[in-house]
gemmi code that builds the backbone of each chain (N, CA, C; Angstrom):
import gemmi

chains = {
    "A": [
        ("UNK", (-21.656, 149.133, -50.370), (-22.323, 149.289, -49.073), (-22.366, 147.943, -48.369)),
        ("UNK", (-21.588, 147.768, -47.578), (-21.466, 146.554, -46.843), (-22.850, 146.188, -45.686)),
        ("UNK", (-23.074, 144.763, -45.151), (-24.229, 144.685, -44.576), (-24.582, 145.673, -43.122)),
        ("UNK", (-23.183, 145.653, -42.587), (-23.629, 147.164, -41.580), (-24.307, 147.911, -41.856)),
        ("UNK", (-23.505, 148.570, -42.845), (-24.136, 149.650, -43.374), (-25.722, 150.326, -43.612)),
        ("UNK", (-26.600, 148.586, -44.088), (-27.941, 148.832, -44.388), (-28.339, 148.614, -43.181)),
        ("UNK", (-27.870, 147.637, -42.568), (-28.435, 147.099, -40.802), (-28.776, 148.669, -40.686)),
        ("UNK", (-27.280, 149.413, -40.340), (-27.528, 151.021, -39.629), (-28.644, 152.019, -39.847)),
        ("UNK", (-28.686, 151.981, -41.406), (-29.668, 153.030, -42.332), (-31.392, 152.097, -42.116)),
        ("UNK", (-31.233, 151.063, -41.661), (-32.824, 150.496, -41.582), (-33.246, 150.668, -40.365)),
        ("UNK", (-32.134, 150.831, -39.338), (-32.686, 151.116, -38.004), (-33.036, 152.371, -37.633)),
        ("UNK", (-32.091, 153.448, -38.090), (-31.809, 154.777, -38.423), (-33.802, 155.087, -38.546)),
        ("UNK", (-33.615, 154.840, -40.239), (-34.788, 155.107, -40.677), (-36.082, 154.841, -39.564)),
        ("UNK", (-36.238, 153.635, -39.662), (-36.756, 153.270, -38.549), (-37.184, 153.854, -37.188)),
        ("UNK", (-36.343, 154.329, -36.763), (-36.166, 155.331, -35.322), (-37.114, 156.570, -35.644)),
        ("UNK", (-36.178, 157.191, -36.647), (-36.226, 158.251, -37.326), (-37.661, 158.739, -37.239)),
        ("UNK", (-38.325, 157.636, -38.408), (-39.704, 157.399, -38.738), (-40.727, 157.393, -37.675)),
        ("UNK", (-40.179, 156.206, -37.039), (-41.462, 156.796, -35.886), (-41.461, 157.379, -34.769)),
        ("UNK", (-39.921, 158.070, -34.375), (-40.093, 159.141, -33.800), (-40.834, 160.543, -34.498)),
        ("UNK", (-40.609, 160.477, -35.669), (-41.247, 162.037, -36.167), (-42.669, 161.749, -36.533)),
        ("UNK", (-43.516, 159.997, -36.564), (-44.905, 160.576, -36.449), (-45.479, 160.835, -35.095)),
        ("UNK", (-44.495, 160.047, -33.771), (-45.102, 160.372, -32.624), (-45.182, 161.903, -31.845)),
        ("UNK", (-44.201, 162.731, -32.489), (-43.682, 163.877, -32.578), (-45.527, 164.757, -33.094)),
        ("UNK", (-45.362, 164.325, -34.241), (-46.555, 164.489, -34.909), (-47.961, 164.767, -34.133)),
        ("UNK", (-48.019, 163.240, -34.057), (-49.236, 163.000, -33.296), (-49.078, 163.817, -31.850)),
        ("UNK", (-48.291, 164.025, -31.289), (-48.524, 164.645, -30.345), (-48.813, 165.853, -30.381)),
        ("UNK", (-48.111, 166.464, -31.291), (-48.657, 168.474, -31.471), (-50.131, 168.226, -32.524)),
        ("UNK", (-50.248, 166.990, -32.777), (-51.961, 166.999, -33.236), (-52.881, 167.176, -32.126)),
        ("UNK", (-52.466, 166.298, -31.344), (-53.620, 166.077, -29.855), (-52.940, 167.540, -29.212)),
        ("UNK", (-52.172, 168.247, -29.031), (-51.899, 169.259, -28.143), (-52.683, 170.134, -29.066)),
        ("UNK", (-52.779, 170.395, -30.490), (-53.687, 171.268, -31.228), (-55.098, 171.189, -30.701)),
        ("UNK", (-55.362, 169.455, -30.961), (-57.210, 169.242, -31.108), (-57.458, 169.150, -29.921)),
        ("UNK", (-57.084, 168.570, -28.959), (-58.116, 168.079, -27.749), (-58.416, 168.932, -26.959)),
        ("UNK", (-59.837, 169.108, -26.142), (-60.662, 170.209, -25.711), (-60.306, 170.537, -24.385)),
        ("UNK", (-59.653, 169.679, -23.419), (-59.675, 169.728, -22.330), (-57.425, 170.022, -21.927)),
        ("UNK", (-57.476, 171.394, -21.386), (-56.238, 171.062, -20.815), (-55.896, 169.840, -20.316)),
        ("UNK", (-56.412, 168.996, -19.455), (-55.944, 167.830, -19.084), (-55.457, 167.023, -19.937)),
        ("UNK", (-56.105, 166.837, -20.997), (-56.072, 166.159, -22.277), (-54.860, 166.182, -22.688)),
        ("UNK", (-54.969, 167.649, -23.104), (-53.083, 168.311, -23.858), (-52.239, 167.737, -22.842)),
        ("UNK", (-52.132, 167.528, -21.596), (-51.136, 167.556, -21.327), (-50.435, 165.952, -21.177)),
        ("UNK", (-51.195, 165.006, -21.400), (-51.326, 163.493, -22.186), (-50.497, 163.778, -23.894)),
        ("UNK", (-51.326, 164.709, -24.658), (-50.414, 164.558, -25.440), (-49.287, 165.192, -25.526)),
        ("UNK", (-49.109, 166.637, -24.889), (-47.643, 167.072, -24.989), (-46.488, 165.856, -24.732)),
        ("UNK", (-46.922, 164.925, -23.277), (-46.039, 164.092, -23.505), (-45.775, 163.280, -24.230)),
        ("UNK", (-46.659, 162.832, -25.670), (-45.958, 161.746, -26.334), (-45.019, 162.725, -27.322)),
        ("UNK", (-45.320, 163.372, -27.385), (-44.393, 164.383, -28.637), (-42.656, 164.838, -28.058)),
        ("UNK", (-42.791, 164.917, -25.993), (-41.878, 165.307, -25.345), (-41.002, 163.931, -25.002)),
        ("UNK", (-41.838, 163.157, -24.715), (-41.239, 161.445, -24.464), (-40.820, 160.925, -25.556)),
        ("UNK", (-41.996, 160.412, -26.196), (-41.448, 158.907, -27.296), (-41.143, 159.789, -28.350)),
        ("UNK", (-41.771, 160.963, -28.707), (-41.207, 161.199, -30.212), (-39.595, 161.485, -29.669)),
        ("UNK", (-39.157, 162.245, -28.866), (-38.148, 162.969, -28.652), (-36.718, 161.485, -28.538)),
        ("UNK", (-37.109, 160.357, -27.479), (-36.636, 159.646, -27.652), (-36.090, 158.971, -28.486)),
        ("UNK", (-37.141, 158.761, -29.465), (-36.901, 157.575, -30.752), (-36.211, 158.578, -31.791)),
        ("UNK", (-36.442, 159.735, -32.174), (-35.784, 160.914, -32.997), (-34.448, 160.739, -32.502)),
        ("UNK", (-33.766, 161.100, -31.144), (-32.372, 160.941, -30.526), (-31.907, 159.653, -30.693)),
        ("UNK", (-32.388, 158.696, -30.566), (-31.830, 157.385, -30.599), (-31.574, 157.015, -32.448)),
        ("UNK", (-32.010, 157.479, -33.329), (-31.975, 157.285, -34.738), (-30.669, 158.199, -35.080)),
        ("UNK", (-30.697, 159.576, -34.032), (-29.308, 160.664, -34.577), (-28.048, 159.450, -33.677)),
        ("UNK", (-28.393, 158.908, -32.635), (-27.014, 158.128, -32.629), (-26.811, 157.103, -33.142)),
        ("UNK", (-27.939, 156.075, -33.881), (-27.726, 155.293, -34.620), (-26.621, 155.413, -36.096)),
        ("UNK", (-27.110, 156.578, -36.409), (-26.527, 157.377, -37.839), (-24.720, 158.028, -36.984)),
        ("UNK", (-24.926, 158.523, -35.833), (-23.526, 159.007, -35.649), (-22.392, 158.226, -35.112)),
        ("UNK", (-22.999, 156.602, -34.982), (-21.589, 156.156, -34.371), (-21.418, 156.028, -33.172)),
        ("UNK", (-20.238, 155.398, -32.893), (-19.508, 155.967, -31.244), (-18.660, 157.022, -31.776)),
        ("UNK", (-18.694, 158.534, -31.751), (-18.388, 159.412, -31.577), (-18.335, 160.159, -29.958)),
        ("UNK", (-18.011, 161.165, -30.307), (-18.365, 162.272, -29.240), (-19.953, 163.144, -29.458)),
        ("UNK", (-20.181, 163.076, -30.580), (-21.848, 163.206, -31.280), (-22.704, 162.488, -29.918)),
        ("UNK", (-22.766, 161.014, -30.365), (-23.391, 160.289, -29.208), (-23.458, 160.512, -28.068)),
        ("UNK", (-22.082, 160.779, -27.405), (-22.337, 161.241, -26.321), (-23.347, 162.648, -25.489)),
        ("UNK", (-22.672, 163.407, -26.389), (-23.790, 164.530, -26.770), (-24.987, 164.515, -27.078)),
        ("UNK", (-25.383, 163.726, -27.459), (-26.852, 163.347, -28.138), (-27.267, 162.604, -26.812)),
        ("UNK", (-26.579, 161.631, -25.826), (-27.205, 161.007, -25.149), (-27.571, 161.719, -23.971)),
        ("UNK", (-26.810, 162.739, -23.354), (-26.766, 163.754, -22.622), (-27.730, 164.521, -22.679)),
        ("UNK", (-28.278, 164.719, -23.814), (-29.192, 165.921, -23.963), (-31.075, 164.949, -23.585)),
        ("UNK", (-31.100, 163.829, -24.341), (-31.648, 162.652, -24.476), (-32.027, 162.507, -22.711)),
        ("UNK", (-30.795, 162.354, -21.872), (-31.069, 162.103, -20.618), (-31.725, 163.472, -19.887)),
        ("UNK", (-31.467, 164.811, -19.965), (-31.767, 165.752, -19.462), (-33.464, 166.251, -20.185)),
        ("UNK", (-33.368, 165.569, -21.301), (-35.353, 166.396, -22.213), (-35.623, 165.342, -20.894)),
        ("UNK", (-35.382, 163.356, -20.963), (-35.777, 162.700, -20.266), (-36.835, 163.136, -18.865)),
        ("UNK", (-35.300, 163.521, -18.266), (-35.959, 163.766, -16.713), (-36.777, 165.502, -17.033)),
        ("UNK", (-36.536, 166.383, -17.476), (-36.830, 167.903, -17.392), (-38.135, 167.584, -18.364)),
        ("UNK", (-38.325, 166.784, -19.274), (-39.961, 166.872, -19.754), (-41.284, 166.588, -18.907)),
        ("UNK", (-40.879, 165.712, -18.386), (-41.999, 165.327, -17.203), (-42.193, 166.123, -15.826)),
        ("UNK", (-40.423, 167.078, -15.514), (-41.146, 167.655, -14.305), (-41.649, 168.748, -14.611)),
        ("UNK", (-41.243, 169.269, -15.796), (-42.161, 170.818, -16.177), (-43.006, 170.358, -16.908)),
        ("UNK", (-43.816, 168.986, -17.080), (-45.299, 168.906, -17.443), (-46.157, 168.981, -16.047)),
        ("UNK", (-45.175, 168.270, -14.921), (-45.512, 168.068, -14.104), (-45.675, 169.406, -13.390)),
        ("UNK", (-44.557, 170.675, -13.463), (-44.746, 171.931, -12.933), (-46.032, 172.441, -13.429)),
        ("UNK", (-46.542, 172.502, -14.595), (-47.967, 172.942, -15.290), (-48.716, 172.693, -14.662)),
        ("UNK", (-48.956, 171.465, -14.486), (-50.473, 170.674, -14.099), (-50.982, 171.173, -12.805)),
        ("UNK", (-49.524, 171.283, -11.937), (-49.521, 171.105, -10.388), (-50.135, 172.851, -10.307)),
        ("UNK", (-49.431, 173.660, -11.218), (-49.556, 175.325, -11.574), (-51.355, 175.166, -11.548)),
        ("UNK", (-51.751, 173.989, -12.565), (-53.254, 174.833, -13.101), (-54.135, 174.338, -11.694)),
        ("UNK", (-53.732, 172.799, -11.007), (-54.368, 172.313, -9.624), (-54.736, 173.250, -9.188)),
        ("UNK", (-53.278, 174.070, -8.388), (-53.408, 174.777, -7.718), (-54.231, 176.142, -8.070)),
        ("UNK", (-54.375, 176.659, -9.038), (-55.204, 178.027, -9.333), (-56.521, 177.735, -9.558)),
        ("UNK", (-56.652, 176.288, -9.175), (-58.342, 175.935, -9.431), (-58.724, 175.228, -10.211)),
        ("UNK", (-58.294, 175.154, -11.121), (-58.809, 174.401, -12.335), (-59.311, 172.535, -11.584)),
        ("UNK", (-59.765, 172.069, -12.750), (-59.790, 170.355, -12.213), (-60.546, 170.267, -14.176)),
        ("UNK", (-60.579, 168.939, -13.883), (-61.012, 168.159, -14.965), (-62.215, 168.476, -14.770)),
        ("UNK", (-63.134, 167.808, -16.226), (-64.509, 167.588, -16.462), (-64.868, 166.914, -15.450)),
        ("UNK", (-64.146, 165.553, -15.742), (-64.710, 164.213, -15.482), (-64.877, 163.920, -13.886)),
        ("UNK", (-63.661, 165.185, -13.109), (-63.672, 165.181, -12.171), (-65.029, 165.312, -10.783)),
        ("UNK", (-65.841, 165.936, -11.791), (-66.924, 166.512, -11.184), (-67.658, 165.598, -9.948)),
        ("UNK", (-67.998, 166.109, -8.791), (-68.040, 164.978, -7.697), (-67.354, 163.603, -6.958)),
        ("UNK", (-65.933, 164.094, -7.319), (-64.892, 163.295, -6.479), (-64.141, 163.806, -5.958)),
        ("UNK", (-63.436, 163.420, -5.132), (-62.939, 164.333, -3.619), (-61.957, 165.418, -4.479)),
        ("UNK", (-61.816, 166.321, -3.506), (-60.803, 167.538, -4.159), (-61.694, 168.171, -5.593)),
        ("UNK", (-62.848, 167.733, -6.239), (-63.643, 168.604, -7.592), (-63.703, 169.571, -7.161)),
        ("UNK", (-63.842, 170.158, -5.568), (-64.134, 171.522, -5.628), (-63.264, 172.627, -5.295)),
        ("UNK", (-63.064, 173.477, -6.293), (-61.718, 174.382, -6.540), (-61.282, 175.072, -4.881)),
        ("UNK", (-62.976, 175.652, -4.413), (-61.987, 175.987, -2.897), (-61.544, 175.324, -1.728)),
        ("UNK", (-61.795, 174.600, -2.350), (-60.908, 172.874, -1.264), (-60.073, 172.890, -1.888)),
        ("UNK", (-58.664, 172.811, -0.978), (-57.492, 172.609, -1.985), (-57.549, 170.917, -1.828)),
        ("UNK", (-56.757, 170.595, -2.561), (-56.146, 168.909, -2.861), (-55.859, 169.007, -1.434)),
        ("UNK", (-55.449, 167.121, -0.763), (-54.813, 166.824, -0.125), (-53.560, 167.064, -0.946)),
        ("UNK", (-52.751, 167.191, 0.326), (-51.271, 167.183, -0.311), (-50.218, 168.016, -1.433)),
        ("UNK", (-51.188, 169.260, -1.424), (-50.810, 170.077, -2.160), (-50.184, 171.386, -1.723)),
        ("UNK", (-51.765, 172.453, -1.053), (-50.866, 173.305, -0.212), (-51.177, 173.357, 1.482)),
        ("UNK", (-52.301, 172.370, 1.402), (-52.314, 172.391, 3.044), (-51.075, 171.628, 3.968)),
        ("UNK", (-50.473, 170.603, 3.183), (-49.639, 170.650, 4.133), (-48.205, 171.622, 4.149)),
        ("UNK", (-47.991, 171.696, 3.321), (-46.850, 173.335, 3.420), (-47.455, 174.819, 3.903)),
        ("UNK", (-48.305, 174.665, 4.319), (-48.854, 175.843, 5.203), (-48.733, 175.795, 6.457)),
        ("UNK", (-48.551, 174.788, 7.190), (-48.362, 174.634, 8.267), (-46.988, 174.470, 8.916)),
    ],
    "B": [
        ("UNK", (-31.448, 162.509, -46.111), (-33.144, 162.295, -46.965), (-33.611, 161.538, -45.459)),
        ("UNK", (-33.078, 160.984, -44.693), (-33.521, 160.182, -43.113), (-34.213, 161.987, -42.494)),
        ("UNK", (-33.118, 162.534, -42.222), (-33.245, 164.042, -41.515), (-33.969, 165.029, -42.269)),
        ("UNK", (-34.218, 165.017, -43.809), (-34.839, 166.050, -44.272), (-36.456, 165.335, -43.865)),
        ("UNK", (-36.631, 164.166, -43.593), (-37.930, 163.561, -43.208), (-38.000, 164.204, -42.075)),
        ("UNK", (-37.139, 163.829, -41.048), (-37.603, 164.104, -39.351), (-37.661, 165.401, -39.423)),
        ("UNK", (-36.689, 167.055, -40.016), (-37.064, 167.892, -39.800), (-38.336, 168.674, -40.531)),
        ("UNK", (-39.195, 167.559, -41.612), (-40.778, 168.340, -41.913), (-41.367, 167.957, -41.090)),
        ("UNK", (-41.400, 166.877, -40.523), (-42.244, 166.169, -39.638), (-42.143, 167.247, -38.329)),
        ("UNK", (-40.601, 167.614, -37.785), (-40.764, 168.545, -36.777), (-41.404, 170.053, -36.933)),
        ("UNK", (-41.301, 170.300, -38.236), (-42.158, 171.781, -38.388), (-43.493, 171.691, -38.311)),
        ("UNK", (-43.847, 170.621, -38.759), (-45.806, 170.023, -38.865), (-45.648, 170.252, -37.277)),
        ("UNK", (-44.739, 169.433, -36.486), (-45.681, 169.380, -34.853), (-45.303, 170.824, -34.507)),
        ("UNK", (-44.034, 171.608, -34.934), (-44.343, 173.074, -34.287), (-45.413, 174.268, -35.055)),
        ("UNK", (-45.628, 173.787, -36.164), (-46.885, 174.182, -36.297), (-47.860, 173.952, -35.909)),
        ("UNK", (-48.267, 173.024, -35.821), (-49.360, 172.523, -34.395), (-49.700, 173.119, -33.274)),
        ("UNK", (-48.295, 172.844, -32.567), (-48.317, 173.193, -30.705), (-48.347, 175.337, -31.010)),
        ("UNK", (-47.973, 175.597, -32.145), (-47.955, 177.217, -32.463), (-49.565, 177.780, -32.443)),
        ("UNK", (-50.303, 176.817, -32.986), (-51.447, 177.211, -32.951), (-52.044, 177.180, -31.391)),
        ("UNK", (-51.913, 176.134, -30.889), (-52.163, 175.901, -29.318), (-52.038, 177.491, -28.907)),
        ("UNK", (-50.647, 177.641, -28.782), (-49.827, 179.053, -28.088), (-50.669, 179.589, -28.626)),
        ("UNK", (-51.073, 179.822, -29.920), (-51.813, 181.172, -30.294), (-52.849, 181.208, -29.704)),
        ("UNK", (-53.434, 180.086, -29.744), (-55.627, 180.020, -29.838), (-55.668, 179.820, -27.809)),
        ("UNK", (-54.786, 178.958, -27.157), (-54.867, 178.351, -25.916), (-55.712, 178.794, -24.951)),
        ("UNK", (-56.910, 178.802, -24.871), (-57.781, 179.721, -23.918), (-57.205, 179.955, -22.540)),
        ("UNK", (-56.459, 179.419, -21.811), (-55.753, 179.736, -20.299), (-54.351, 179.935, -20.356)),
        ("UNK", (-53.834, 179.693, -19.428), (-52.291, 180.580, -19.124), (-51.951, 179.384, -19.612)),
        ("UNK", (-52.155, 178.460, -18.699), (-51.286, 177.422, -18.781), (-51.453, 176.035, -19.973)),
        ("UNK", (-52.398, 176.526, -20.865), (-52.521, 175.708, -22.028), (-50.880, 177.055, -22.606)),
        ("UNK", (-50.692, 177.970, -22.598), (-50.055, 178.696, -22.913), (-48.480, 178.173, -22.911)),
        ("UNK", (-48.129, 177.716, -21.392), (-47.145, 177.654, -21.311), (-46.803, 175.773, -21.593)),
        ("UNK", (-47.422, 175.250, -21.649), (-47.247, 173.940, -21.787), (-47.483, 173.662, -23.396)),
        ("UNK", (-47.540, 174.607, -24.269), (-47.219, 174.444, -25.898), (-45.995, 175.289, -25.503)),
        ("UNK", (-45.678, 176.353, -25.280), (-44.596, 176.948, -25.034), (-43.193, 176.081, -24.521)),
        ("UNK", (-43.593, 175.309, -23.822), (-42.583, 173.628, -23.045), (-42.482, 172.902, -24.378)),
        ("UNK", (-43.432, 172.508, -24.798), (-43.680, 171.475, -26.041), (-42.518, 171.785, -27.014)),
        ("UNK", (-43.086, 173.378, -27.196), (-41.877, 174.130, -28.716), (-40.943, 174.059, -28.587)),
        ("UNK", (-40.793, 174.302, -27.064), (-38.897, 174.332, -26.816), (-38.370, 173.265, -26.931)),
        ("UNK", (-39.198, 171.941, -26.833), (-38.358, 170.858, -26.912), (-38.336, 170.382, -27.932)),
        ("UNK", (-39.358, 170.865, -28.841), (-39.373, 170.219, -30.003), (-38.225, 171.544, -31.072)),
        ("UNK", (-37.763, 172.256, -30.440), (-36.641, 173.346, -30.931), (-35.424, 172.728, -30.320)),
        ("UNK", (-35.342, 172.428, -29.643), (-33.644, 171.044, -29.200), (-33.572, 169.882, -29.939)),
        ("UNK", (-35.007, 169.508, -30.735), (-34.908, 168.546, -32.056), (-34.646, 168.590, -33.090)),
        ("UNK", (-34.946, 170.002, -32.984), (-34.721, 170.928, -34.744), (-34.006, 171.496, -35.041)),
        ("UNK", (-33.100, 172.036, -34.047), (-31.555, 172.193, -33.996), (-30.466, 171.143, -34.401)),
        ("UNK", (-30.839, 169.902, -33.401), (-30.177, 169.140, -33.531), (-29.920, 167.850, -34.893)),
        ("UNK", (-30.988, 167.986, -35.136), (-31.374, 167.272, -36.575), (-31.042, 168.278, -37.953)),
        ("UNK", (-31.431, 169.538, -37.548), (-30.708, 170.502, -38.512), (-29.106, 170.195, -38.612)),
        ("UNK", (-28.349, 169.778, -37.357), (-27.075, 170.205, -37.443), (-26.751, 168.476, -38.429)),
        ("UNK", (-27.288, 167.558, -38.186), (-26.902, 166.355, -38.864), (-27.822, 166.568, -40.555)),
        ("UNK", (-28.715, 167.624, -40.791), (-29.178, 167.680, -41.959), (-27.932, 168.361, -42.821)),
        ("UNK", (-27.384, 169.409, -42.281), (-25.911, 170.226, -42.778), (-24.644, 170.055, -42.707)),
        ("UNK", (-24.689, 168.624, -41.783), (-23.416, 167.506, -41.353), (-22.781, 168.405, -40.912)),
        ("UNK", (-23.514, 169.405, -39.282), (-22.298, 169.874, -38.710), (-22.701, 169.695, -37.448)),
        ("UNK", (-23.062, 168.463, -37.087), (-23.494, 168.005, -35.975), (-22.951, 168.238, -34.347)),
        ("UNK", (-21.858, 170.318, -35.099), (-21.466, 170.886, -33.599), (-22.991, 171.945, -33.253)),
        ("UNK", (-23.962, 171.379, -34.061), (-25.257, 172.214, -33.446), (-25.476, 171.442, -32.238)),
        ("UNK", (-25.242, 170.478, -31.565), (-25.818, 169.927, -30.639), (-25.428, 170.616, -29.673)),
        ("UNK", (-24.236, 171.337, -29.381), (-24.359, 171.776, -28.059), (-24.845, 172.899, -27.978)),
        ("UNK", (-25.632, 173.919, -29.220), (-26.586, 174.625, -28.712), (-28.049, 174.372, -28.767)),
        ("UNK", (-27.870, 172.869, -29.329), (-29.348, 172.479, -28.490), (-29.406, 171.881, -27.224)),
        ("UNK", (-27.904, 171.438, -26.486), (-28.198, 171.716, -25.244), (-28.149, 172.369, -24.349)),
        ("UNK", (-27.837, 173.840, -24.840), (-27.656, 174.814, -24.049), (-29.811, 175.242, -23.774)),
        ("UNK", (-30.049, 175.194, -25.155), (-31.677, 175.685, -25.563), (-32.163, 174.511, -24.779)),
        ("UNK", (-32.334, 173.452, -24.648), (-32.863, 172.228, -23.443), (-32.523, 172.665, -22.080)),
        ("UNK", (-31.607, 173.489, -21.854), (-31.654, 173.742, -20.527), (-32.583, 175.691, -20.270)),
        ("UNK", (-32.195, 176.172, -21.209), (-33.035, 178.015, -21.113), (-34.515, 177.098, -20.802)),
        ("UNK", (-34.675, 176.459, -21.398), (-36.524, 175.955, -21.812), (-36.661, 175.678, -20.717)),
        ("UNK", (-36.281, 174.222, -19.813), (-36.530, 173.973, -18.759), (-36.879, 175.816, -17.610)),
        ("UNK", (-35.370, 175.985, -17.548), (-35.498, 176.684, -16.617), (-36.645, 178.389, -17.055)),
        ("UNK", (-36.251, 178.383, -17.913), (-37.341, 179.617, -18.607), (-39.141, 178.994, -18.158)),
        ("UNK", (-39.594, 177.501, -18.497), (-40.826, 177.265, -18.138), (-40.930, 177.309, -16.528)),
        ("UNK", (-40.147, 176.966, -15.741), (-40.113, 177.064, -13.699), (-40.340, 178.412, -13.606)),
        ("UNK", (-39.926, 179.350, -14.366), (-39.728, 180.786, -14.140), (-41.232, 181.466, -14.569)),
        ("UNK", (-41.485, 181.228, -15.908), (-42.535, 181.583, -16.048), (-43.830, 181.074, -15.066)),
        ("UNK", (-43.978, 179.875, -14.738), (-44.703, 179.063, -13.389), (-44.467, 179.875, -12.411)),
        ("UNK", (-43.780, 180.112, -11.792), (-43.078, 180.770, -10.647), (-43.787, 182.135, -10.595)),
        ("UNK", (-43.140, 182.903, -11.911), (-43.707, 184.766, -11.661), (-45.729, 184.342, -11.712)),
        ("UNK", (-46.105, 183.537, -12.793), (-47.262, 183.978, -12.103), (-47.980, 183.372, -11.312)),
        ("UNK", (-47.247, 182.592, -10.253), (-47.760, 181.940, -8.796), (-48.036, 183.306, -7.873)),
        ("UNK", (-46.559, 183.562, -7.925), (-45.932, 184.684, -6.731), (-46.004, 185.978, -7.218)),
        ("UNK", (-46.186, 186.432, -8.350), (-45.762, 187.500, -8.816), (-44.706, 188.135, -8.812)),
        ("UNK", (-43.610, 186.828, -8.393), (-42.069, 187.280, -8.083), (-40.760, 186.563, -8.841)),
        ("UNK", (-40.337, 186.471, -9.654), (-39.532, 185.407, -9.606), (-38.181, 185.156, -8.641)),
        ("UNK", (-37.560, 186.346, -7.707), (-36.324, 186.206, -6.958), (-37.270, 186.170, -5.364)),
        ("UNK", (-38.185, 185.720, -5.130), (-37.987, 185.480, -3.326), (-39.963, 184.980, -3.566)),
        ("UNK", (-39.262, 184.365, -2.063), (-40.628, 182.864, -2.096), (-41.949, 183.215, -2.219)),
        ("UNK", (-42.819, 184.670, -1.459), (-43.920, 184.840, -2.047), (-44.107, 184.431, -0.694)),
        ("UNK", (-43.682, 185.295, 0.555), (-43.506, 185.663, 1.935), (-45.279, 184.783, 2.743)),
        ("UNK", (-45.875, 185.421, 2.605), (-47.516, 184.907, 2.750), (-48.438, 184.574, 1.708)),
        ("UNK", (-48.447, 183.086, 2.073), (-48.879, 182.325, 0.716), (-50.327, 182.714, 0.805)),
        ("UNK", (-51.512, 183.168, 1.765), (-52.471, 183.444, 1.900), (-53.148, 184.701, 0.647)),
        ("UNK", (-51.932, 185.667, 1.095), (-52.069, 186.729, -0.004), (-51.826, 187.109, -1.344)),
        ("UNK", (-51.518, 185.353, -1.847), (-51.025, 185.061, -3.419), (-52.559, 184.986, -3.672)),
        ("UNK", (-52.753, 185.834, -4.825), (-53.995, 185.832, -5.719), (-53.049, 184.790, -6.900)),
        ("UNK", (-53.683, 183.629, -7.342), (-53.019, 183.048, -8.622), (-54.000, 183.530, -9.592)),
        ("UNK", (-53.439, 183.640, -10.826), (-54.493, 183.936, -11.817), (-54.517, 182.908, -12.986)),
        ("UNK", (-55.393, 183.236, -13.774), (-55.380, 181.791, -14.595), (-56.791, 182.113, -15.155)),
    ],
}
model = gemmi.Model(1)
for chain_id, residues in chains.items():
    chain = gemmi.Chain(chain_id)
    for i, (resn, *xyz) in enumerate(residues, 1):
        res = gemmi.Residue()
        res.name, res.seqid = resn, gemmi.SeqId(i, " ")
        for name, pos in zip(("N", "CA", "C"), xyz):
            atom = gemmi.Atom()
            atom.name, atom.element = name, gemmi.Element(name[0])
            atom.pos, atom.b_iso = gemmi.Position(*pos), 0.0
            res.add_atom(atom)
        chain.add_residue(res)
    model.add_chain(chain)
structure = gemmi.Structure()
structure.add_model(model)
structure.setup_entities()
């Protein structure tokens, strides 16, 4: 096993590793935490960094192949498509009313006020 | 033994976000473990296919990265409008539910 070799398998591992506890930790906090708002903080570390660092360890291990490329492709599309369908959710629960706890007595807390910038100006 | 790590680690978090889906008191705690699974199912595909060294699973985990995306807009969508093929004519008379 030449020194590449371990370089590859330590970074690999590495990646690997802490992509699958951030992975982890994130469907922990999407399990435990009380507040939709909350979950949706952690869905993204499980959709972001775990997903990232997991893909970046499968191309560490595959080389310059056609693998990689593939792997990076997919890598770029969770990228951009995780955040706008966290972002489609949130904007989903805004709009049907919902708000945070913490929100309570700051502009827009009250459900039949819509947000600025949400649907009053596309109504017009 | 790298990939048989990452894919327990990925069943622990879809066991997790499964319980969410199950227990989720609102719609949309519903569909945002439902987002979660799918992506964490384009990981578990894809790490499966390098656990069985046939790493031609990747292109149906990117076919499944793209159903997910567009499957979660859709599900958002029908229960905005109650429609998924046309805009939901008078936005006044959208009851959203939730």
């Amino acid at each position: 096993m030449s020194g590449l070799e371990i370089l590859r398998d330590v970074l690999s591992w590495a990646l690997i590793l802490s992509g699958g506890f951030f992975t982890v930790v994130g469907a922990f906090g999407v399990w435990r935490f009380t507040d939709f708002w909350a979950r949706l903080h952690a869905s993204s570390v499980s959709e972001s960094a775990g997903m990232l660092l997991l893909i970046g360890g499968m191309c560490v291990q595959a080389g310059f192949t056609l693998v990689t490329v593939k792997l990076i492709i997919i890598g770029i599309f969770l990228f951009i498509t995780g955040p706008t369908a966290t972002h489609a959710v949130a904007n989903a629960a805004l709009v049907s009313g919902r708000r945070p706890i913490e929100a309570a007595g700051l502009v827009g807390a009250d459900p039949q006020m819509p947000m600025p910038n949400t649907l009053s100006a596309e109504q017009e | 033994m790298m990939f048989a790590a990452a894919t327990i680690a990925i069943f622990v978090a879809m066991l997790l976000v499964l319980v969410r889906l199950y227990a989720g008191p609102t719609l949309y705690d519903r569909v945002l473990a439902a987002n979660t699974f799918g992506t964490l199912t384009v990981l578990l595909i894809g790490v499966l296919g390098f656990l069985t060294e046939r790493p031609d699973f990747l292109d149906i985990s990117l076919l499944y990265a793209l159903i997910n995306f567009v499957g979660t807009i859709a599900i958002l969508k029908y229960f905005r409008y109650r429609a998924i093929g046309d805009k939901g004519a008078n936005r006044s008379d959208v009851k959203v539910e939730g």
